[in-house]
C-alpha positions as CSV (number, residue, x, y, z in Angstrom):
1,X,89.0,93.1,131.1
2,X,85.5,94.0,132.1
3,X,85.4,97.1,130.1
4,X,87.4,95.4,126.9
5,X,84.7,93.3,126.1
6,X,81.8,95.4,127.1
7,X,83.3,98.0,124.5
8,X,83.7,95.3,122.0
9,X,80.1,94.2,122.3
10,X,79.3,98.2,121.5
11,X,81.3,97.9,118.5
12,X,80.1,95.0,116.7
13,X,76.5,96.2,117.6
14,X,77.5,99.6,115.8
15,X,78.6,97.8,113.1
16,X,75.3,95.8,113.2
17,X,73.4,99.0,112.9
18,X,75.7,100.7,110.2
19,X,74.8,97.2,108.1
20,X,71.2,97.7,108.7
21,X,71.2,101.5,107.5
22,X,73.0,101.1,104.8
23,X,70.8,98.4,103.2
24,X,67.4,100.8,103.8
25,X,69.6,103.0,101.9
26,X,69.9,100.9,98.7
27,X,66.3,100.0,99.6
28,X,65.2,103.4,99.5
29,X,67.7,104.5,96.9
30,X,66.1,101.4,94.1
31,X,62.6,103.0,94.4
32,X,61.2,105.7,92.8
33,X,63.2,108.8,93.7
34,X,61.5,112.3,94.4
35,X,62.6,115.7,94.9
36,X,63.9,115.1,98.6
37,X,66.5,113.9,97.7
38,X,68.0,116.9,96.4
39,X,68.0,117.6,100.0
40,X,71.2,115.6,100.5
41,X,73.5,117.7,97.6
42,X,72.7,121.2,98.8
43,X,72.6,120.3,102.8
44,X,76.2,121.4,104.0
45,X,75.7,119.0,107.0
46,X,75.5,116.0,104.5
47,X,78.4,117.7,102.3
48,X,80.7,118.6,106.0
49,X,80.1,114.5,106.8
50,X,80.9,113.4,103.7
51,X,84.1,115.1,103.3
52,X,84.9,114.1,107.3
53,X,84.2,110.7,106.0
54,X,86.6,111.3,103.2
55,X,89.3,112.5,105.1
56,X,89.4,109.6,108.2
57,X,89.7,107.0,104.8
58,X,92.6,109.2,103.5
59,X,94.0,109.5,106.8
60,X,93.9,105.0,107.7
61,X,95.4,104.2,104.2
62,X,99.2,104.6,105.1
63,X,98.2,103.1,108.7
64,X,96.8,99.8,107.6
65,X,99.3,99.7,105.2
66,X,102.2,99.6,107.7
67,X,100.1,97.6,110.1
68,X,99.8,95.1,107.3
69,X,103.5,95.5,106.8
70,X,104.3,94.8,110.6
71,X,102.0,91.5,110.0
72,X,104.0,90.4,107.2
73,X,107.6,90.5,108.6
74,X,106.3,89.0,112.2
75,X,105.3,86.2,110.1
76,X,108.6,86.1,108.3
77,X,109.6,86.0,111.8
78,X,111.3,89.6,111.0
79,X,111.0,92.5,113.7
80,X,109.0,94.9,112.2
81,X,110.0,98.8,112.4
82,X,107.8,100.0,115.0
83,X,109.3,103.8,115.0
84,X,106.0,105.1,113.1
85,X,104.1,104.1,115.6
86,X,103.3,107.3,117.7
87,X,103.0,109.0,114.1
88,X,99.9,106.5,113.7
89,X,98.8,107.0,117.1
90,X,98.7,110.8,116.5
91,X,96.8,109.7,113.4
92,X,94.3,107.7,115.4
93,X,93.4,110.8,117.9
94,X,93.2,112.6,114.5
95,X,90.2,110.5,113.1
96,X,88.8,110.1,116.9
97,X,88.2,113.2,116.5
98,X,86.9,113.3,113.0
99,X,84.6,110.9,114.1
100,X,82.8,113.0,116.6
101,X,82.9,116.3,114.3
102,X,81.0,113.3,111.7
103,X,78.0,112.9,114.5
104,X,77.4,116.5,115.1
105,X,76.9,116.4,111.3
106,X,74.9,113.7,110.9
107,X,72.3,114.6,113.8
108,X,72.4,118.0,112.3
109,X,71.7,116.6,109.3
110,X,68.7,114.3,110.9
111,X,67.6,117.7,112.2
112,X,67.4,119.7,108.7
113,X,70.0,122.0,109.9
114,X,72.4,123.3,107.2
């Protein structure tokens, strides 16, 4: 229970800091652009999290749509075909481990490397 919440707490505080990132980005992004930020379209760490990125939204669109098929019939009060579900689990670990692989790009990224 304990560790439930704690790692709830983490999340919406890393959903707090994603918000605040992205808005220096459109900040940043409004003002007078130089040639840094060329730096972004040649650096394969930017390019490698990007297309991570791209692949763990590709991978949740048939997920949330069944989850938000399963929603629908238990409101109907139908039982909802749950034999996809370790098929979406297996999807999950998938884009757990996306995730990570997205890190080590970004730091690398933070770093100049690549």
């Amino acid at each position: 229970m304990t560790l439930r919440w704690v790692l709830a707490s983490l999340h919406l505080l890393a959903l707090g800091i994603g918000l605040g990132a992205v808005w220096v980005r459109a900040r940043t992004l409004r003002g007078e652009l130089d040639s840094r930020t060329g730096y972004y379209l040649q650096s394969h760490a930017f390019l490698t999290k990007l297309g991570l990125l791209l692949l763990i939204l590709a991978l949740e669109i048939w997920p949330v749509v069944t989850l938000t098929r399963w929603r629908r019939n238990l409101a109907a009060g139908k039982a909802p075909d749950l034999g996809t579900a370790p098929a979406m689990a297996r999807i999950s670990l998938v884009q757990t481990g996306l995730i990570v692989l997205m890190v080590f790009a970004a730091t690398a990224m933070a770093r100049g490397m690549g």
